[in-house]
LUMFIMAR-163055 format. One record per residue (C-alpha): x, y, z; residue number from 1. Coordinates in steps of 0.02 Angstrom, whole numbers. Layout:
BEGIN
<nudren <X Y Z> NUM> ...
//
This chain:
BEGIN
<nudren <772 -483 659> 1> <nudren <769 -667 621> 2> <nudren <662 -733 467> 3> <nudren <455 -775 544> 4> <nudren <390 -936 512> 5> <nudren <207 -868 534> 6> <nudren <239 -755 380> 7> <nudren <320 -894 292> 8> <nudren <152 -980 305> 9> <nudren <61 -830 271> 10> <nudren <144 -803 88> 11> <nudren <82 -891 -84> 12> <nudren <239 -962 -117> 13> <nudren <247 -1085 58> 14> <nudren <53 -1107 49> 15> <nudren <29 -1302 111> 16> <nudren <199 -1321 185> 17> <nudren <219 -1414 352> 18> <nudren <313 -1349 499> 19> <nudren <464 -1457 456> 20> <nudren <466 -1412 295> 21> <nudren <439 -1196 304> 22> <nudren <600 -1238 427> 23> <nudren <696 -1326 294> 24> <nudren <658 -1181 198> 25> <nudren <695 -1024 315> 26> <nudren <859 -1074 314> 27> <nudren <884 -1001 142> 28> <nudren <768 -847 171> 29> <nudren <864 -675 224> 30> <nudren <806 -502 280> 31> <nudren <831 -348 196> 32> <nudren <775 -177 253> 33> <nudren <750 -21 129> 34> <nudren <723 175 142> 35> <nudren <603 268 40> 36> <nudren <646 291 -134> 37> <nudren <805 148 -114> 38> <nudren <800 53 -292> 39> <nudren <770 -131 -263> 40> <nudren <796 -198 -440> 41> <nudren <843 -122 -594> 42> <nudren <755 -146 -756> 43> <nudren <852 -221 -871> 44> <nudren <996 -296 -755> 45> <nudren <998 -476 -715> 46> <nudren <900 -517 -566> 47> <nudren <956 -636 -427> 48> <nudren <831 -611 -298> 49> <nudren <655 -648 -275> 50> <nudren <572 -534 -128> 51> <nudren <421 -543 -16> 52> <nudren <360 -397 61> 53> <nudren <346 -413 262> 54> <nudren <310 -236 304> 55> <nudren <301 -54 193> 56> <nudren <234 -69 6> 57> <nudren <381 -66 -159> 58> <nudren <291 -4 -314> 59> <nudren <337 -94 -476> 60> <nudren <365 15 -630> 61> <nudren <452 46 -824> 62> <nudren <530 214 -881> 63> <nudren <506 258 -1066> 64> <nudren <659 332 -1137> 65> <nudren <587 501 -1150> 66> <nudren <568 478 -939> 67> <nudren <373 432 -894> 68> <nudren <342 305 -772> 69> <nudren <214 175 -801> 70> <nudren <171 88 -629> 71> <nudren <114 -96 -643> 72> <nudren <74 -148 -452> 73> <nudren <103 -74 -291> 74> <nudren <171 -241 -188> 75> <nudren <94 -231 -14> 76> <nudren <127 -370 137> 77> <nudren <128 -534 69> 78> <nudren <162 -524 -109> 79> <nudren <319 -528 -198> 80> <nudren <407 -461 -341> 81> <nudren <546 -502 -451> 82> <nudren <449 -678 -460> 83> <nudren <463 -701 -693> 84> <nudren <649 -632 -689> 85> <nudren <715 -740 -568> 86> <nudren <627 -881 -628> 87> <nudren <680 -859 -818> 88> <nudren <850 -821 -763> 89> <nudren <823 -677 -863> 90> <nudren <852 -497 -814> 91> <nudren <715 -396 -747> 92> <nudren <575 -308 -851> 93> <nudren <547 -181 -724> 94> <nudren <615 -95 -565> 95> <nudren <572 -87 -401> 96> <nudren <542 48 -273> 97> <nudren <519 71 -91> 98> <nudren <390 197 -67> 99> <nudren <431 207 115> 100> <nudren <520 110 258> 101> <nudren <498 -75 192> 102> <nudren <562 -241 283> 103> <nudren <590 -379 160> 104> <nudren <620 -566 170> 105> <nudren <724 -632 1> 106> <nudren <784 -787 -77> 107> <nudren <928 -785 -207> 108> <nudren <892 -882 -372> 109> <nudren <1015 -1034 -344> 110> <nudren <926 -1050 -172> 111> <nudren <748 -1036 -262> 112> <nudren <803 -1172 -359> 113> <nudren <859 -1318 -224> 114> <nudren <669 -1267 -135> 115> <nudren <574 -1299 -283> 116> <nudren <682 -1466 -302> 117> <nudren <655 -1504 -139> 118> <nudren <497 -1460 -122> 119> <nudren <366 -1487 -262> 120> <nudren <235 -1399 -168> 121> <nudren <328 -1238 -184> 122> <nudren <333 -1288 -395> 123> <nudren <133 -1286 -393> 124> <nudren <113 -1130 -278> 125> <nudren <236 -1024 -411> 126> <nudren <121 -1095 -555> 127> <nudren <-24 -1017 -456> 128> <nudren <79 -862 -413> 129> <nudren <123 -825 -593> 130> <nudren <-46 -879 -679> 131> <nudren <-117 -726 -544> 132> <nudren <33 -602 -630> 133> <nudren <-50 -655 -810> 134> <nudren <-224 -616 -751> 135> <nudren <-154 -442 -670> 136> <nudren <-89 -396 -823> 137> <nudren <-234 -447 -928> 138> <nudren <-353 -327 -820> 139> <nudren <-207 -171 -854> 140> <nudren <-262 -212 -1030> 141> <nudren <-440 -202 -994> 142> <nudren <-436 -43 -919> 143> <nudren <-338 55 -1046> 144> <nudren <-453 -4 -1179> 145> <nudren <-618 -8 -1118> 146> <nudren <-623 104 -953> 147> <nudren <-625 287 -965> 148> <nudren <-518 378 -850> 149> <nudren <-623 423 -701> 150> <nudren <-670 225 -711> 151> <nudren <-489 182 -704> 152> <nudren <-463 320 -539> 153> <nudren <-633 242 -438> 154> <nudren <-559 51 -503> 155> <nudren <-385 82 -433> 156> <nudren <-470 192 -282> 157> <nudren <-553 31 -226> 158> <nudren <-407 -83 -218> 159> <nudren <-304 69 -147> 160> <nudren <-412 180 -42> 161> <nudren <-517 87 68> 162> <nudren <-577 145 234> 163> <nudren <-438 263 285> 164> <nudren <-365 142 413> 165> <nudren <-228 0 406> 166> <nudren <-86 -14 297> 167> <nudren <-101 54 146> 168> <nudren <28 154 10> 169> <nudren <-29 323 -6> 170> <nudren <-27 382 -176> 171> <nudren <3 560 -233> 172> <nudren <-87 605 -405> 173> <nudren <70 582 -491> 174> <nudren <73 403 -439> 175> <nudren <-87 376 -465> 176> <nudren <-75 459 -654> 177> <nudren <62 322 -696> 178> <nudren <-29 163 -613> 179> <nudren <-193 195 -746> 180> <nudren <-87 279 -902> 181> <nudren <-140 472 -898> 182> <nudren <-114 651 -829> 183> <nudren <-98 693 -665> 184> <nudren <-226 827 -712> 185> <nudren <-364 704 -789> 186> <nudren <-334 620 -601> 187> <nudren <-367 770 -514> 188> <nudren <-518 817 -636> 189> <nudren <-604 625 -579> 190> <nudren <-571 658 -417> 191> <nudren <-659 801 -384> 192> <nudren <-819 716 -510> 193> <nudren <-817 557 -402> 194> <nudren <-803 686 -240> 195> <nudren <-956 787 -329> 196> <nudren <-1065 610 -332> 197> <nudren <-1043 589 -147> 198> <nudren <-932 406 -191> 199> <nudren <-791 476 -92> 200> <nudren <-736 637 15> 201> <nudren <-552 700 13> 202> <nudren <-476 749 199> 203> <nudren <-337 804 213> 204> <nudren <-245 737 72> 205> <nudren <-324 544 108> 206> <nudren <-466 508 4> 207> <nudren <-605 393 90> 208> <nudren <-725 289 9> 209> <nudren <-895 357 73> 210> <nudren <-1007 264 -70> 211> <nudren <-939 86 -97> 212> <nudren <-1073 24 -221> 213> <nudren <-1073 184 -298> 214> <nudren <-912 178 -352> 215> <nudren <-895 8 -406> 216> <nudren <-1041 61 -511> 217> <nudren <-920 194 -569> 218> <nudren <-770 62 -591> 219> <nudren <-881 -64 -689> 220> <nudren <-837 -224 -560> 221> <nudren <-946 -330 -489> 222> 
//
């Protein structure tokens, strides 16, 4: 399938772009289909790639050495990953995993680079891009200091759980134990508290927000 303009124009990185110039810049831009579980980037090899996410969701993660998986973002339609290795021209911090079917639309670095020379629109849309990766990171900080655990499950429930309809990743406990730094028990124990105060109701292995204020009460946001 050939490379969309519309989600060209839909993605951060081509915000503000005319028509002329998201066609100057397809012609670098290739598609790249994955299976569940296919490895997208390694961490620690050098990374040549920079992906957007047209359909599916990758989840970003580290391994310890001892084997436990700490998952930084699940990266849904629109967003892209591999962005601070390719840009460094370092190797990548992290790896990168389809969680299901994914379609993906991918520029290599040396491609990257005559865009951004080309185009210094593109240059301001990364600074935004990465300044949003800082502030992501920042609140991971925040919430394994300050939130307890059954704050961290209604936070991450929120951004993650939603209504029970469109496209969304769904997370086993396991997943959802490495995205917020604990046990998949400890999960399953603030699930079934947040269930108990009526802010959400488990069916058949979905969980659906029933309380919204509720439990961003429970997740300390605004």
């Amino acid at each position: 399938m050939a490379v969309q303009v519309e989600f060209l124009k839909s993605i951060p990185y081509f915000s503000g772009l005319s028509d002329s110039e998201i066609d100057s810049v397809r012609r670098y831009i290739f598609e790249k289909k994955a299976e569940r579980g296919e490895i997208l980037s390694f961490e620690d090899e050098p990374a040549g790639v920079l992906y957007f996410v047209v359909a599916g969701a990758v989840k970003v993660f580290k391994t310890s050495a001892d084997g436990k998986e700490q998952i930084f973002s699940i990266i849904r339609p629109g967003e892209s990953f591999n962005d601070v290795a390719v840009l460094s021209g370092g190797v990548s911090l992290v790896s990168a995993e389809a969680m299901g079917a994914v379609t993906l639309n991918a520029i290599k670095k040396n491609d990257l680079e005559v865009v951004l020379r080309e185009h210094p629109q593109v240059a301001l849309n990364v600074i935004q891009v990465l300044s949003r990766r800082v502030q992501e990171l920042v609140s991971l900080v925040e919430d394994f200091s300050f939130r307890h655990v059954t704050g961290r499950v209604a936070k991450m429930l929120l951004e993650y759980a939603g209504d029970g309809v469109g496209e969304r990743p769904r997370l086993t406990q396991q997943e959802m134990a490495a995205m917020i730094g604990t046990a998949r028990e400890m999960v399953g124990r603030s699930l079934k508290s947040l269930e108990a105060e009526g802010t959400i109701r488990m069916e058949r292995n979905r969980i659906i927000i029933t309380d919204q204020k509720g439990l961003r009460e429970m997740a300390g946001v605004a």
